[in-house]
N, C-alpha and C positions, 0 to 999 in steps of 0.2 A: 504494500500500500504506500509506502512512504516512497520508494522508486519509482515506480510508475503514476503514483496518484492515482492507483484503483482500487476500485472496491472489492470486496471481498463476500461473495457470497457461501455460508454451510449448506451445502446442499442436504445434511441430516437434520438441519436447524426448521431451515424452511424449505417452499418448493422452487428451485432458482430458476425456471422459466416463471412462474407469477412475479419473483422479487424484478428478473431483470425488466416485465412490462412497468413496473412498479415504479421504476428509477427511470424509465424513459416517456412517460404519461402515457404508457398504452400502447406503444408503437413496436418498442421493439429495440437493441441495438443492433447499431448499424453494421456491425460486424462481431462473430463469435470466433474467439480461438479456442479450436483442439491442442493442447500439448501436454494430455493424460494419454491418452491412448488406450489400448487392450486392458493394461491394470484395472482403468474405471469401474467403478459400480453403484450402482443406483443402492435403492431401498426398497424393500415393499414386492410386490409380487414380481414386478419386472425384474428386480435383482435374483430372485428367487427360479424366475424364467430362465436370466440367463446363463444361473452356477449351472443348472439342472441340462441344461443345451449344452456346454462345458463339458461336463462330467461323460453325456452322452455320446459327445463327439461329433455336435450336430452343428457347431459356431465354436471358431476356435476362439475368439476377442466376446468382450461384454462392450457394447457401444452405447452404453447410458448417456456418457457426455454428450455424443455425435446425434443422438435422438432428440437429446432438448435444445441444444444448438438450431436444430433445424424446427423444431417450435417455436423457439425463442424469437430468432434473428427476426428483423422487420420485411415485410415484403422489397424484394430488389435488393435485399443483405446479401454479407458474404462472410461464409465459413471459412476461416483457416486451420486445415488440421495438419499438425506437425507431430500428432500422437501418432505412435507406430502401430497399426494394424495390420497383421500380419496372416493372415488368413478370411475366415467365412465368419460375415455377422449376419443376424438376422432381426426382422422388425424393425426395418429402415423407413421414416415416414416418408416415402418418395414422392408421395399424391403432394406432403406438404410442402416439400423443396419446389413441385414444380409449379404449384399454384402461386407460390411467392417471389417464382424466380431468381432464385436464390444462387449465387456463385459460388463454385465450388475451387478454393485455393489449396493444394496441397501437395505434400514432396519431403523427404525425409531432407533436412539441412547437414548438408556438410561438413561439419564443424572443421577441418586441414584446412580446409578455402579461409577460413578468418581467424585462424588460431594465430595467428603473426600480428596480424595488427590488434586484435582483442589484447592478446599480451602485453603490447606496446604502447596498446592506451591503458594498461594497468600501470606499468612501470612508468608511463608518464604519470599518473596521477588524476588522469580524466574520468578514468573508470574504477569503482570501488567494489566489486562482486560479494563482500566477504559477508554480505547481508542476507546471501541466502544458504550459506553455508549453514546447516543445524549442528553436524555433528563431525565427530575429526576424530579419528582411528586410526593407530599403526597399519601398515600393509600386514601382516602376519594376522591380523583381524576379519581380512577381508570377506570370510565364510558369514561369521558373523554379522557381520553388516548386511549382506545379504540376504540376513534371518530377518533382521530389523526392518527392513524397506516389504518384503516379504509377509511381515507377519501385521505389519501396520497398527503395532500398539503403542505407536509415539508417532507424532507429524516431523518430516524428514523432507526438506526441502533437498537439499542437497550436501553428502556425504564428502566429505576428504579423508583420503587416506594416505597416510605418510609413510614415505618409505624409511625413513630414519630409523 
């Protein structure tokens, strides 16, 4: 919130396609980003739908975020998903993407293409990342860590792991 100047919606809190018409009078925002991916998971029976799809081997990803994304967004919006899906999802509201026209942005990024210059505005001092760091573990821990992001019994923005 304090980097970006966004807001922050729980989605176990409230229902975050009502919160986000909520925050925009009704309409919608004008663009939703994916960058959960497969991990995602709703609540409530959908969630319930999709472990048991899973389990079956019928939808390898749970696409909760990518389902209210395309509820949410305003008609003539655009999704950006940077979350990695990697296989079959299912109960995709496609009728809603295309009655809304909605644009579809998406591509796994990169990251070798900007690691040089992200670096270089760090050591210049322009860029301050260390905000989203949670947690910071020896490499010889890395099973571990694993467990934690895994098990999702603590909010884990983003892990360091040191090789020291």
């Amino acid at each position: 919130k304090k980097f970006a100047k966004a807001e922050v919606i729980n989605y176990e809190e409230v229902n975050a396609g009502e919160a986000l018409k909520e925050m925009t009078g009704g309409r919608g925002p004008d663009a939703c980003i994916d960058a959960v991916g497969l991990e995602a998971h709703g609540v409530g029976l959908e969630d319930f739908y999709d472990q048991t799809n899973q389990k079956l081997k019928l939808e390898t990803d749970r696409p909760h975020v990518l389902r209210e994304m395309m509820v949410a967004c305003r008609k003539g919006g655009t999704l950006s998903i940077m979350g990695v899906y990697g296989g079959f999802v299912d109960k995709i509201p496609l009728g809603a993407a295309f009655n809304k026209g909605l644009t579809f942005r998406m591509g796994q990024m990169h990251g070798q293409k900007y690691m040089h210059s992200l670096l270089q505005m760090i050591l210049d001092g322009k860029l301050d990342p260390s905000f989203v760091v949670t947690h910071q573990l020896p490499l010889e821990q890395a099973p571990h860590a694993y467990h934690i992001f895994q098990q999702k019994k603590t909010t884990v923005s983003k892990l360091f792991l040191n090789p020291k």
